[in-house]
C-alpha positions in Angstrom: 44.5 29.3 95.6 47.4 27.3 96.8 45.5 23.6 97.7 42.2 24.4 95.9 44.1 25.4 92.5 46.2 21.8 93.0 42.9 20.1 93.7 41.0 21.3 90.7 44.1 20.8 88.4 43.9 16.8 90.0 40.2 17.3 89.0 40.9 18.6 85.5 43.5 15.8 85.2 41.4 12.7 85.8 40.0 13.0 82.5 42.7 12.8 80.1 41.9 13.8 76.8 40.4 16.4 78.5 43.2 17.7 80.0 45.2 17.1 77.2 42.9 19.4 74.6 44.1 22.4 77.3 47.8 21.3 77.4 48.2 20.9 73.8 47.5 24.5 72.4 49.8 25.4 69.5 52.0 28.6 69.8 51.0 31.3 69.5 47.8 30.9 71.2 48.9 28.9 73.9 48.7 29.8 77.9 50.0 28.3 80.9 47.7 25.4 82.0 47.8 25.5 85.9 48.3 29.4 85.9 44.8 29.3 83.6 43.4 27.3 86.9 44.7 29.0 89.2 43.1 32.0 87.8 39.6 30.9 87.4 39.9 29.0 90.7 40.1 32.8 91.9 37.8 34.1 89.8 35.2 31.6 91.1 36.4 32.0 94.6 35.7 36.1 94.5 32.6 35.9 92.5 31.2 33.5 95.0 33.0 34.8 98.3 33.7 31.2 99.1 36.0 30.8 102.0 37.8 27.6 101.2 38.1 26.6 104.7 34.9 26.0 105.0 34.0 22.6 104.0 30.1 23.1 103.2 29.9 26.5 101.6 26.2 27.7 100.5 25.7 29.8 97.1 23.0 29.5 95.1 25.0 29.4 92.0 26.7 26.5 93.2 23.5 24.6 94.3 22.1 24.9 90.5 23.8 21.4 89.8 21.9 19.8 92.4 19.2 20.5 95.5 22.0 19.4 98.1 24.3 22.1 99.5 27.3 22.6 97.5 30.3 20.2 98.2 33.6 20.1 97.0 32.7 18.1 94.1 29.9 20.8 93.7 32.7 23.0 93.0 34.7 21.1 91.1 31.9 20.8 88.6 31.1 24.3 88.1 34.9 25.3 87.9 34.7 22.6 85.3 32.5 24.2 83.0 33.6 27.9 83.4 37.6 26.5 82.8 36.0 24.4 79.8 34.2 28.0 78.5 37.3 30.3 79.0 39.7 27.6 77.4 37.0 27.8 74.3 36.7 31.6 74.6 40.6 31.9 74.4 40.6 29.4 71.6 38.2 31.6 69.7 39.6 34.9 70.1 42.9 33.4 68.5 44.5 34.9 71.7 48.5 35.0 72.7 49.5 35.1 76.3 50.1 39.0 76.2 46.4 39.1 75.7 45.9 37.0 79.2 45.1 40.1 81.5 42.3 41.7 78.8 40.2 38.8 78.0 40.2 37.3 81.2 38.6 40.7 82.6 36.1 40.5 79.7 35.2 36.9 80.5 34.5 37.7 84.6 32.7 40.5 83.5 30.2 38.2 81.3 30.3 35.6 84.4 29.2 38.9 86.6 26.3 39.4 84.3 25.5 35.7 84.3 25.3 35.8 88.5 23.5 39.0 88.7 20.9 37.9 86.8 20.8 34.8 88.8 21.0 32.3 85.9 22.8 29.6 86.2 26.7 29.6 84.6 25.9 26.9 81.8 27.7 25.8 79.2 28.4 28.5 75.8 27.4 31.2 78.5 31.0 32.6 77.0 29.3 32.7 73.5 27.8 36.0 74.5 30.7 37.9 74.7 
């Protein structure tokens, strides 16, 4: 997840009140910020078996946000949403870092649910959990 997770933390970043509503998490219920990314950078990447050395990768989960092939900033976009519904989902569950490992399992598992029954990942998809 080495140059993708950089890249979509430079993503995340551009956006600054943005990035700073996922920095700025009071203790106890705080979580590392680029270890969050790097996390559902590889959640997205094995859900989607994306090979990230392939510039034009084709999913049809990724291709929801537009009729092109996905892109890069195809990506960026989706991993935008699904870091903005886990940051929410943590936020929600009043979750401390020990907690990390078990509600990130029963987020993918919701994402899973979302793919296989080919609906697109939209926003409060985490709200069903």
């Amino acid at each position: 997840m080495g140059l993708l997770g950089l890249q979509s933390i430079e993503y995340l970043s551009r956006d600054q009140t943005t990035c700073l509503t996922y920095v700025n998490i009071p203790s106890p219920n705080d979580y590392s910020f680029a270890i969050a990314v790097i996390n559902v950078v590889s959640w997205l990447v094995n859900l989607l078996e994306i090979n990230p050395s392939i510039e034009n990768n084709s999913h049809p989960l990724l291709t929801h946000f537009s009729v092109h092939p996905c892109n890069l900033d195809e990506f960026f976009r989706l991993f935008s949403l699904v870091f903005n519904e886990w940051h929410q989902f943590w936020i929600d569950q009043k979750a401390n870092i020990m907690q990390f490992e078990q509600l990130s399992k029963i987020f993918r598992a919701q994402m899973l649910i979302e793919c296989q029954q080919w609906r697109p990942i939209q926003q409060g998809f985490s709200k069903q959990i």
